[in-house]
ZALUM-543613 format. One record per residue (C-alpha): residue number from 1; x, y, z. Coordinates in nm, 3 decimals, padded with zeros to 5 digits. Example, Ala and Ser with C-alpha at 12.3 -4.5 7.8 and 13.67 -1.06 7.14 Angstrom:
<nodes>
     i        xx        yy        zz
     1    01.230   -00.450    00.780
     2    01.367   -00.106    00.714
</nodes>
This chain:
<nodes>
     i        xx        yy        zz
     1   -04.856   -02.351   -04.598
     2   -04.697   -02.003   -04.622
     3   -04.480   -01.861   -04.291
     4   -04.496   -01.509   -04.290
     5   -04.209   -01.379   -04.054
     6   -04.292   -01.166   -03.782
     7   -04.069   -00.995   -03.521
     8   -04.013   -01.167   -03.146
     9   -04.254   -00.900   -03.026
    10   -04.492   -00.981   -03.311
    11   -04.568   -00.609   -03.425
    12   -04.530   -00.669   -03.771
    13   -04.326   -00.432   -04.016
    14   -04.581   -00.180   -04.055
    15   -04.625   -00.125   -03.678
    16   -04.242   -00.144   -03.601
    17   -04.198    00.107   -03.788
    18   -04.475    00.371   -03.688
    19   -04.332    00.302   -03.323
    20   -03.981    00.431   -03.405
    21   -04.096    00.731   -03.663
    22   -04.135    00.931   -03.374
    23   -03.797    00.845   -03.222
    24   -03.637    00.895   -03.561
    25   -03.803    01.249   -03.610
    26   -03.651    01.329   -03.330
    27   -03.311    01.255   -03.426
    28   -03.301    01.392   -03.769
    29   -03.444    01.722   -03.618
    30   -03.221    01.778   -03.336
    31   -02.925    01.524   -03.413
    32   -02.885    01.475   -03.800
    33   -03.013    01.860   -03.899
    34   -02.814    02.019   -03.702
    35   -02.502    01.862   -03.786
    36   -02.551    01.867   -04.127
    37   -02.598    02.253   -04.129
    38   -02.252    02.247   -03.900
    39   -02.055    02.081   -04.163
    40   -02.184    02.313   -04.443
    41   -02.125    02.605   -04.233
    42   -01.791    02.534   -04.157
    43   -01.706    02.511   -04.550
    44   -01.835    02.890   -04.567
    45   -01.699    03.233   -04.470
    46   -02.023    03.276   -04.241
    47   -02.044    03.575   -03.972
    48   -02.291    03.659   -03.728
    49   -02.231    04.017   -03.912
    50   -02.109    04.221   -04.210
    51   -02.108    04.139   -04.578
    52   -02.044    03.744   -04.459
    53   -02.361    03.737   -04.281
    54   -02.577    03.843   -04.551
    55   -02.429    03.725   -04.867
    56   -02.199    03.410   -04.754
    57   -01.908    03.282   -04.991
    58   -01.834    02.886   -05.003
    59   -01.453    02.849   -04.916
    60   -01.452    02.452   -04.917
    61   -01.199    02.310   -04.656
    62   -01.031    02.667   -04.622
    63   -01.187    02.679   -04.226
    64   -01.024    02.351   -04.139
    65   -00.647    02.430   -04.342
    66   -00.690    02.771   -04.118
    67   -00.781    02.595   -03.802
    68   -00.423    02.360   -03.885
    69   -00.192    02.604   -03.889
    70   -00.395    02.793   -03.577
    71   -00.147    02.830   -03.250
    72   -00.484    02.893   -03.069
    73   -00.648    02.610   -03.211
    74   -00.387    02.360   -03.104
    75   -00.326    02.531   -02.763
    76   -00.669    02.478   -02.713
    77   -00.638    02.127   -02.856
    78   -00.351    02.024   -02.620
    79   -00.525    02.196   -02.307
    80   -00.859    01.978   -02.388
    81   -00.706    01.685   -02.403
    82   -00.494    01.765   -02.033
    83   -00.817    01.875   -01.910
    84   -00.970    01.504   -01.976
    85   -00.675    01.364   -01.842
    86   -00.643    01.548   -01.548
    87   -01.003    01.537   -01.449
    88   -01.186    01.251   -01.587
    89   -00.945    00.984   -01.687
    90   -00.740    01.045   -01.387
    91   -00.916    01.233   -01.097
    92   -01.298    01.119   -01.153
    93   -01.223    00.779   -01.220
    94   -00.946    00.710   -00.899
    95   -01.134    00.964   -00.690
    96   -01.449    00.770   -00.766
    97   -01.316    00.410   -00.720
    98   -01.133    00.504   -00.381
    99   -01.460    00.639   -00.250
   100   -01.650    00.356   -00.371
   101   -01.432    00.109   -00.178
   102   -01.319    00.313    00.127
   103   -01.716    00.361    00.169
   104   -01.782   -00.039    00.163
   105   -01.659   -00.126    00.512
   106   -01.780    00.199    00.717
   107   -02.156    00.238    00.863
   108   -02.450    00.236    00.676
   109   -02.533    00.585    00.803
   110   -02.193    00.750    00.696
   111   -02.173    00.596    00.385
   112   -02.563    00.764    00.310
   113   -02.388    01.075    00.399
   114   -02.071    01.075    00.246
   115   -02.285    00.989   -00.055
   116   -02.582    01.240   -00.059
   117   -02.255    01.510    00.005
   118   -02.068    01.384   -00.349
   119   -02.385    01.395   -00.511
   120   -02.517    01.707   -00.412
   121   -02.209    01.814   -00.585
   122   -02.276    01.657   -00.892
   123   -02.643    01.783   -00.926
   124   -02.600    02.149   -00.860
   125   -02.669    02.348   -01.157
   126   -02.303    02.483   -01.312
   127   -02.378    02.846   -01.251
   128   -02.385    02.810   -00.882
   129   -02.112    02.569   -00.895
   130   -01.863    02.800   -01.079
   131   -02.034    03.066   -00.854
   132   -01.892    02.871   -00.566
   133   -01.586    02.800   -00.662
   134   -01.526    03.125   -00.797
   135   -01.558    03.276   -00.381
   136   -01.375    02.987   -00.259
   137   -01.086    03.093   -00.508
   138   -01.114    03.400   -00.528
   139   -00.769    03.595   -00.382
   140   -00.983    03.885   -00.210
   141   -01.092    03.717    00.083
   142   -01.110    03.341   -00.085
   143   -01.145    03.028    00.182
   144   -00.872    02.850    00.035
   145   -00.643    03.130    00.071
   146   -00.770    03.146    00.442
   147   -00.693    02.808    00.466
   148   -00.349    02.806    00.364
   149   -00.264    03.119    00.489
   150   -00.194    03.237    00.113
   151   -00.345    03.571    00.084
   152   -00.369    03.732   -00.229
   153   -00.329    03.424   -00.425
   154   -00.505    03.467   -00.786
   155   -00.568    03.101   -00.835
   156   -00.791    03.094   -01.139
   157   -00.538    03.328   -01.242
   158   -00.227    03.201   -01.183
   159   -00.315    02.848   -01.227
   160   -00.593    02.837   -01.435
   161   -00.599    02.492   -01.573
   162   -00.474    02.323   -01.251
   163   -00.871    02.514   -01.088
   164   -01.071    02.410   -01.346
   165   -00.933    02.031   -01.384
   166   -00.980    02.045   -00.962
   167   -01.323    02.188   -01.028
   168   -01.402    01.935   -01.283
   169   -01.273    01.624   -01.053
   170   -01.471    01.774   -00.720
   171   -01.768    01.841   -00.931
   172   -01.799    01.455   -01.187
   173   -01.644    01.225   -00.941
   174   -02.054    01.105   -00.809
   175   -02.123    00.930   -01.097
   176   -01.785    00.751   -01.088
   177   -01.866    00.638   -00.760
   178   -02.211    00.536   -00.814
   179   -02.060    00.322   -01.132
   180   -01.789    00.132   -00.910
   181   -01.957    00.153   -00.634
   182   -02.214   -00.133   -00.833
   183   -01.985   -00.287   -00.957
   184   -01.810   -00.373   -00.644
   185   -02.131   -00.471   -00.535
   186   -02.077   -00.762   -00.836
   187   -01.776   -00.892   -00.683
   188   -01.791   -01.251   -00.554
   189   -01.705   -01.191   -00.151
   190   -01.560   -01.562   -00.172
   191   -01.311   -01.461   -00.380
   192   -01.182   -01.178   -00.196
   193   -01.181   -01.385    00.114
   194   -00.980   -01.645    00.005
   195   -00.762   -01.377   -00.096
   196   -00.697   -01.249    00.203
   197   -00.701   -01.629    00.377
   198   -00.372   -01.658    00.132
   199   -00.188   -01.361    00.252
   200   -00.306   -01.115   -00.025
   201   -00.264   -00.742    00.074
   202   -00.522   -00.468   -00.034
   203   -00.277   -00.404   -00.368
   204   -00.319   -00.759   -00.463
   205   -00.672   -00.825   -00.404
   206   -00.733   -00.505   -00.622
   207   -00.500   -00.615   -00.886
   208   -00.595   -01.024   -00.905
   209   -00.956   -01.023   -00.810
   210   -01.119   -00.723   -00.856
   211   -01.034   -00.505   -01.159
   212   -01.034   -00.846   -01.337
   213   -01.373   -00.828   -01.247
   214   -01.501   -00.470   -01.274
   215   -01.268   -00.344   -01.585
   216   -01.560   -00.386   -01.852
   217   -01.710   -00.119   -01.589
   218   -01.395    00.140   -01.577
   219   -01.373    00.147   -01.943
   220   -01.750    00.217   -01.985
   221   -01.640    00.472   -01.685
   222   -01.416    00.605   -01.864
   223   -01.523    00.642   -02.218
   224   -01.856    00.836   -02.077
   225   -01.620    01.109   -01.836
   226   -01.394    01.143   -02.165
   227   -01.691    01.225   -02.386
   228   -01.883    01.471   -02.116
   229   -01.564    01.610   -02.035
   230   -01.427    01.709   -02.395
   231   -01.734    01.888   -02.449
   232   -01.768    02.006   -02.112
   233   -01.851    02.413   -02.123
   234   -01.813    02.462   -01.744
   235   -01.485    02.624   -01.736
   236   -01.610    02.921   -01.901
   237   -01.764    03.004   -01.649
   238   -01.467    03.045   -01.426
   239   -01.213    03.176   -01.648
   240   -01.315    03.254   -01.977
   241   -01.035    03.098   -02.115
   242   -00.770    03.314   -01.967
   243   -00.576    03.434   -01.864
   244   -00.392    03.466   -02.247
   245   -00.571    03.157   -02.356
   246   -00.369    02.983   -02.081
   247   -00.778    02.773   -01.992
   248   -00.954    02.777   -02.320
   249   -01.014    02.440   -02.391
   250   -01.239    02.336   -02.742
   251   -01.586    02.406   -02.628
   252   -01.464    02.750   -02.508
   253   -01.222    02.830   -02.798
   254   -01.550    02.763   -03.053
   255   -01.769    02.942   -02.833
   256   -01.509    03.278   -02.832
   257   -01.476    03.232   -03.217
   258   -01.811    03.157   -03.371
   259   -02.046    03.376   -03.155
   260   -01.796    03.651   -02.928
   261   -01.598    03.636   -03.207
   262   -01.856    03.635   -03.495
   263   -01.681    03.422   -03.688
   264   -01.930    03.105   -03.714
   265   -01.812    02.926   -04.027
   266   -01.423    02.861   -03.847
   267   -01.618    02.802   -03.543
   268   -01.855    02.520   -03.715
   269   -01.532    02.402   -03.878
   270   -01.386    02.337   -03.508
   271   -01.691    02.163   -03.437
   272   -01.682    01.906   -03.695
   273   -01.298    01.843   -03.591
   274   -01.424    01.806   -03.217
   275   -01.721    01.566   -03.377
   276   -01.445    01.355   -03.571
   277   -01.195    01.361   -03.192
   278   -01.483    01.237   -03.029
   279   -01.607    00.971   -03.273
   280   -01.230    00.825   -03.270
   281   -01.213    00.846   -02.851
   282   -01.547    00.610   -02.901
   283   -01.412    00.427   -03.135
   284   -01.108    00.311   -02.924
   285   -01.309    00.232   -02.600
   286   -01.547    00.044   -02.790
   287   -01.259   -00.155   -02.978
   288   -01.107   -00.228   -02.575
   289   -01.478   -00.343   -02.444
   290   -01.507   -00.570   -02.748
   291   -01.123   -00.740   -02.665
   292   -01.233   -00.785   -02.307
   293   -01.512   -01.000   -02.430
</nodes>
């Protein structure tokens, strides 16, 4: 008797695959095309105008040598990666976790609120946001400066990066808090009880009993914040990149070269070497998750 193997769901081949053409369609058009046309681009000397836009020249890896030796490239670089620091790895993810487990011992009611507040935050679209922000920093008349009695205080001017990583923290810390706020939920009350029965302060129970518990959730945490904000495009929308460069991070440096600039082959070369950052972040929180296991 012949056993013809089928999958556990028993489609067969033929209908396994006609269920994830369309997925794959998908991909290839909007995923694999695209990026694709990026890496040829950005081994041309393509403009959005003159002689480069109509009659492009192949240059090879002359984009990415340029981008190299590039002060603005690397300033932009170095402020990317303090901008994920500042506000993901640092202020989303400890500005999540305290809210998650400050909110588990108050009322049911405040805790609902607290929480609808953060995420209101979170799900506001980024125009009205930076809008926002922009008034409450603003040195003509802005509430912080009312607040601290600091008037005439240019913040996004004057400290550019230290707004938008504040920005950035205020604005991604909900989904932080919705993470650890589960997995807190997955903590074994026994344990933290017979914690405290044996004299362990709050330090201790977070160090012995749960982050042993929950750190398969704060690097998922924070691999996700990392990605979203590396690529995150939101601080354009406060300063531009200024004052002098002093905010452009990646997204915004690409942005300013390949279309305000024109220059869209350097620009698609900056993209690959943002693809290639981000694979290798990936990479290394996927090689942590797989040691914890």
């Amino acid at each position: 008797m012949t056993v013809t193997s089928v999958d556990a769901a028993g489609l067969g081949r033929r209908r396994a695959v006609g269920l994830v053409t369309p997925a794959l369609i998908l991909v290839t058009a909007f995923l694999v095309v695209p990026a694709v046309w990026t890496v040829y681009l950005g081994m041309t000397d393509y403009r959005l105008t003159g002689v480069q836009a109509a009659n492009p020249q192949f240059v090879g890896l002359d984009n990415y040598r340029a981008a190299l030796v590039d002060p603005d490239f690397r300033n932009s670089l170095w402020l990317t990666l303090l901008f994920v620091l500042g506000s993901a790895i640092i202020g989303q993810t400890v500005a999540g976790f305290a809210l998650a487990w400050t909110l588990r011992g108050v009322p049911r009611l405040v805790r609902s609120g607290v929480e609808a507040l953060v995420l209101m935050a979170w799900i506001l679209p980024s125009s009205i946001v930076a809008f926002l922000w922009v008034a409450y920093l603003s040195g003509d008349g802005g509430t912080l400066n009312a607040i601290l009695g600091t008037t005439g205080t240019e913040w996004l001017l004057e400290h550019p990066m230290g707004s938008i990583i504040v920005f950035n923290t205020w604005r991604g810390t909900a989904f932080s808090m919705l993470l650890f706020s589960a997995a807190l939920g997955a903590v074994p009350p026994s344990q933290l009880e017979s914690a405290r029965l044996a004299g362990a302060g709050t330090f201790a129970q977070l160090r012995d009993v749960v982050l042993p518990h929950i750190r398969g959730h704060v690097l998922t945490n924070t691999l996700l914040i990392s990605l979203w904000t590396f690529n995150d495009f939101s601080p354009y929308l406060l300063t531009a990149g200024g004052p002098n460069h002093a905010s452009e991070t990646l997204p915004v440096f690409i942005y300013n070269k390949a279309l305000y600039g024109g220059q869209l082959g350097y620009g698609s070369a900056i993209s690959f070497i943002m693809l290639v950052i981000n694979l290798v972040i990936a990479l290394f929180y996927v090689r942590l998750l797989r040691e914890r296991r």
